[in-house]
C-alpha positions as CSV (number, residue, x, y, z in Angstrom):
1,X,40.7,56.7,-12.6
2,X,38.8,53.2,-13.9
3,X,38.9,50.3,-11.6
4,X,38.4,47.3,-13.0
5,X,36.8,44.9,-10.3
6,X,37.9,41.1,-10.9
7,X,35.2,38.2,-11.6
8,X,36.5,36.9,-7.9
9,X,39.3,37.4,-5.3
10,X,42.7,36.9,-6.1
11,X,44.0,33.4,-4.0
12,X,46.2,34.6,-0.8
13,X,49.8,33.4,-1.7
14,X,49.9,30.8,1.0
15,X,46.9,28.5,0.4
16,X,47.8,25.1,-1.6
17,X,46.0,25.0,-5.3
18,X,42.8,23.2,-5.0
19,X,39.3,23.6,-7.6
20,X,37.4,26.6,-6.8
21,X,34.7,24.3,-7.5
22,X,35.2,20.7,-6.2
23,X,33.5,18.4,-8.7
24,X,32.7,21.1,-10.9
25,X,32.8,18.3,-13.5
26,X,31.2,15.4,-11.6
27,X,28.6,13.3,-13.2
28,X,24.9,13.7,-11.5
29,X,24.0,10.2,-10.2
30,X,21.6,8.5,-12.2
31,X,18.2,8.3,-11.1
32,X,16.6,4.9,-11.6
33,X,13.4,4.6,-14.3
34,X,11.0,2.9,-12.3
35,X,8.4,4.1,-14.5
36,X,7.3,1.3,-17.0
37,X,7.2,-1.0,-13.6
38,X,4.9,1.5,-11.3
39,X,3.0,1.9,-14.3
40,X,2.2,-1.7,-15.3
41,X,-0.7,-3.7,-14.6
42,X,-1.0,-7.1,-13.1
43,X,-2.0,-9.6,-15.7
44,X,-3.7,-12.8,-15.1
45,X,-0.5,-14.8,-14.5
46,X,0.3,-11.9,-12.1
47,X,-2.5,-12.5,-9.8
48,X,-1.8,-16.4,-9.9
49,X,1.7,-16.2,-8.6
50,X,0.4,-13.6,-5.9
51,X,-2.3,-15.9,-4.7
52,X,0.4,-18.8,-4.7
53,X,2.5,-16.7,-2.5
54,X,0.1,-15.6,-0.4
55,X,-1.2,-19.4,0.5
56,X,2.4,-20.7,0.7
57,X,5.1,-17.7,0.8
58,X,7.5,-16.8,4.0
59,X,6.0,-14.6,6.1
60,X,8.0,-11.4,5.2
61,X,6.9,-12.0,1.5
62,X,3.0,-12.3,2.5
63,X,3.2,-9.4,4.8
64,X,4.3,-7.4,1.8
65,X,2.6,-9.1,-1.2
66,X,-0.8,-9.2,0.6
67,X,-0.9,-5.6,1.3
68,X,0.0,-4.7,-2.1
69,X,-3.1,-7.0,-3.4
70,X,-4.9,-4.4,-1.1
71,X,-3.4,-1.4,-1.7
72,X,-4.5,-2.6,-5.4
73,X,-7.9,-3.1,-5.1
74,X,-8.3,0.7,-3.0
75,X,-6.8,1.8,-6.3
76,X,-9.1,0.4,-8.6
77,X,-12.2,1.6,-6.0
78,X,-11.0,4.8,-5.9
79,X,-10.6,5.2,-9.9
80,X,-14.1,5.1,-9.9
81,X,-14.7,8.0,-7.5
82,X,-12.5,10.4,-10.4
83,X,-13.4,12.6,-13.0
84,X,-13.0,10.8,-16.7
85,X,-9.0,10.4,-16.4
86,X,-7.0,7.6,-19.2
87,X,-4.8,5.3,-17.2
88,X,-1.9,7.1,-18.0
89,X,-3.2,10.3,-16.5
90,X,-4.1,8.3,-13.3
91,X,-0.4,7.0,-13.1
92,X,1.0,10.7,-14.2
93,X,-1.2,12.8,-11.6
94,X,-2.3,10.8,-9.3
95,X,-0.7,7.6,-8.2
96,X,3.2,8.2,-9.4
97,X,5.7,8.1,-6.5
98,X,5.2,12.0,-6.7
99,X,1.2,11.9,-6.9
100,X,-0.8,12.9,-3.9
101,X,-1.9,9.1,-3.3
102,X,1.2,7.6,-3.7
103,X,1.0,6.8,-0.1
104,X,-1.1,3.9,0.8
105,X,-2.1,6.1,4.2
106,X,-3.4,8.9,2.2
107,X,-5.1,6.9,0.1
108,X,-7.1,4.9,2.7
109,X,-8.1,8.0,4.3
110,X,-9.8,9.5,0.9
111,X,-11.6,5.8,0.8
112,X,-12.8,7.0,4.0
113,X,-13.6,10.2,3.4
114,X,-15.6,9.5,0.1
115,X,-17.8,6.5,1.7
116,X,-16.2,4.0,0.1
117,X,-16.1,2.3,3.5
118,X,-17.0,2.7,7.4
119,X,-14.4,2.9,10.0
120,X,-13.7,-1.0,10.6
121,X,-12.4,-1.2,7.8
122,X,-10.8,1.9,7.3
123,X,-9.0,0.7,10.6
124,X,-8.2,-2.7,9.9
125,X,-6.4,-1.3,6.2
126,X,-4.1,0.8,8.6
127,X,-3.4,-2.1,10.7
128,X,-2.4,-3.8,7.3
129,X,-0.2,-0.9,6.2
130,X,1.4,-1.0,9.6
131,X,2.1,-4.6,9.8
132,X,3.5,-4.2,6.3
133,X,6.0,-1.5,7.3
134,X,6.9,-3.2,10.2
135,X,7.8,-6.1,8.6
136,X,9.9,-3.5,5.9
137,X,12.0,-1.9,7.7
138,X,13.7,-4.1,10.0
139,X,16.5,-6.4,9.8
140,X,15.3,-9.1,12.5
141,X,13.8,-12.3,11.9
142,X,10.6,-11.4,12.8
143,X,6.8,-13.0,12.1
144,X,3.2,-13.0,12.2
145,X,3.6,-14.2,16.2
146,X,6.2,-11.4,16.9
147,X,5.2,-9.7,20.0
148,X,4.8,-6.2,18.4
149,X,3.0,-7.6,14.8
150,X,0.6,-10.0,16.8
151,X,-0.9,-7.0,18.9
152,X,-1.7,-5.3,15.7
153,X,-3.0,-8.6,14.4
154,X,-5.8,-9.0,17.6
155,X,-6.7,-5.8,16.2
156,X,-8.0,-7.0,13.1
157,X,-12.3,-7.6,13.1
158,X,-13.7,-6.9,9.6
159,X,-13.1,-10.5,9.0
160,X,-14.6,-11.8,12.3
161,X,-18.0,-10.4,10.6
162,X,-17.6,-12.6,7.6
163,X,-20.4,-15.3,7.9
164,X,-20.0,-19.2,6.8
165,X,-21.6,-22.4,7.3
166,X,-20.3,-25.2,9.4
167,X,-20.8,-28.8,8.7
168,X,-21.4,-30.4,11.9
169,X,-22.8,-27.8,14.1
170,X,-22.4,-29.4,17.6
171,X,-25.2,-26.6,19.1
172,X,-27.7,-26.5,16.8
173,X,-26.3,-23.2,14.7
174,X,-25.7,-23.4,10.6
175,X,-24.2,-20.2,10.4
176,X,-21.9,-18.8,12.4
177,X,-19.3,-15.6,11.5
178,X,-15.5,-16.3,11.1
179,X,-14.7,-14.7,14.3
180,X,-17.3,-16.8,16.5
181,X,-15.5,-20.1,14.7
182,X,-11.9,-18.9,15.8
183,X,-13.2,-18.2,18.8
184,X,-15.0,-22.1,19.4
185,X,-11.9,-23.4,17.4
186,X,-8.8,-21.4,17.9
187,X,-8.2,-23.1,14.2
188,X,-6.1,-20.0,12.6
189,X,-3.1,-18.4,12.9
190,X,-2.0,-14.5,13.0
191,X,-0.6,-15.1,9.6
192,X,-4.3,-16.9,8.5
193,X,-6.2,-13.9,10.2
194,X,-3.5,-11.3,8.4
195,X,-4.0,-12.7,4.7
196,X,-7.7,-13.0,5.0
197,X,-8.3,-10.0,6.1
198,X,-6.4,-8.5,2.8
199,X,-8.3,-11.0,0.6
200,X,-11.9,-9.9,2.3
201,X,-11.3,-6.6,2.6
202,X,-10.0,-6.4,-1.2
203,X,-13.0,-8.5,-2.7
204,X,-15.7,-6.4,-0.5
205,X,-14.3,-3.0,-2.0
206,X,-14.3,-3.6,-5.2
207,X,-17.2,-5.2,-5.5
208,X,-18.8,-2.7,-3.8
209,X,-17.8,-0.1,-6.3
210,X,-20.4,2.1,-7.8
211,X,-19.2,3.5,-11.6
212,X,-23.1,5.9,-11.3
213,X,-21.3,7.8,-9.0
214,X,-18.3,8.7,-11.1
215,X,-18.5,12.0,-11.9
216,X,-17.9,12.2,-15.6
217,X,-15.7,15.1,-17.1
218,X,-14.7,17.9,-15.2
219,X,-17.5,20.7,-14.3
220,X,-14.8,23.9,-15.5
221,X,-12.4,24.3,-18.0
């Protein structure tokens, strides 16, 4: 005698009707196309409106615009370190929000790890990231003088090695480093300290950048 086993089990006689498959015919959520945005290059006008708000934004906005000038320039040092890629491959494989260095914490430890820099300021661009993120994710009015963002700021000393003249040396000196001036003066604020240290730290890597030691196309096939 054939049996004929049913595509599912029959529904007990009690239970109220309800979809075997809730939302069986629910629309997926749309993702949002962020692509032509992550992929787009500052222009000229770009960088003017980012200095601008760097010199005179809130501080929520400078924490976040001055690391992204930073995060920027890492990019543009690190290009030079890849095999022969187009820009489009570079924003396809390596830097899209699913590339390996999407994360500006990964990608300042490859700096690191190909010489592109020593630990100062390998450390300092973490203290940046962190600020960054800590200005992010909260809700509070918070600012460069917050308790918890100014420790990280103390922190900061690739700039205190930048050297400048000063006018009217009151010792004798001509030259002193940025970090003895604060130090005589007291003349800058943790915001001051905060967006120089992205400016410095962005100029010195990139003009540091070697395109000899690219290594051309790949060695294999």
């Amino acid at each position: 005698m054939n049996h004929t086993m049913s595509s599912r089990p029959p529904k007990p006689a009690d239970t109220p009707a309800s979809p075997r498959f809730k939302d069986k015919g629910a629309k997926i959520p749309r993702k949002p196309n962020l692509g032509q945005l992550h992929k787009s290059h500052p222009t000229d006008e770009d960088y003017e409106a980012l200095w601008k708000e760097l010199d005179t934004g809130k501080p929520r906005s400078v924490a976040l615009v001055g690391a992204a000038y930073l995060q920027e320039a890492l990019r543009f040092s690190l290009d030079a370190r890849f095999i022969k890629m187009t820009r489009k491959e570079l924003d396809d494989r390596i830097f899209s929000p699913s590339g390996p260095l999407n994360s500006f914490s990964q990608a300042i430890e490859l700096g690191y790890a190909l010489g592109l820099y020593g630990s100062v300021i390998c450390e300092d661009m973490h203290i940046i990231r962190v600020v960054r993120n800590l200005f992010a994710h909260t809700m509070k009015n918070v600012s460069f003088d917050t308790p918890d963002i100014g420790k990280e700021i103390s922190h900061l000393s690739y700039f205190r090695m930048r050297k400048g003249k000063f006018e009217e040396p009151t010792d004798g000196r001509m030259e002193y480093t940025v970090g003895e001036l604060i130090d005589k003066w007291n003349i800058w604020t943790n915001q001051q300290r905060y967006v120089f240290s992205c400016k410095e730290i962005a100029y010195a890597i990139t003009a540091a950048v070697d395109h000899s030691k690219s290594p051309g196309p790949a060695a294999l096939p």
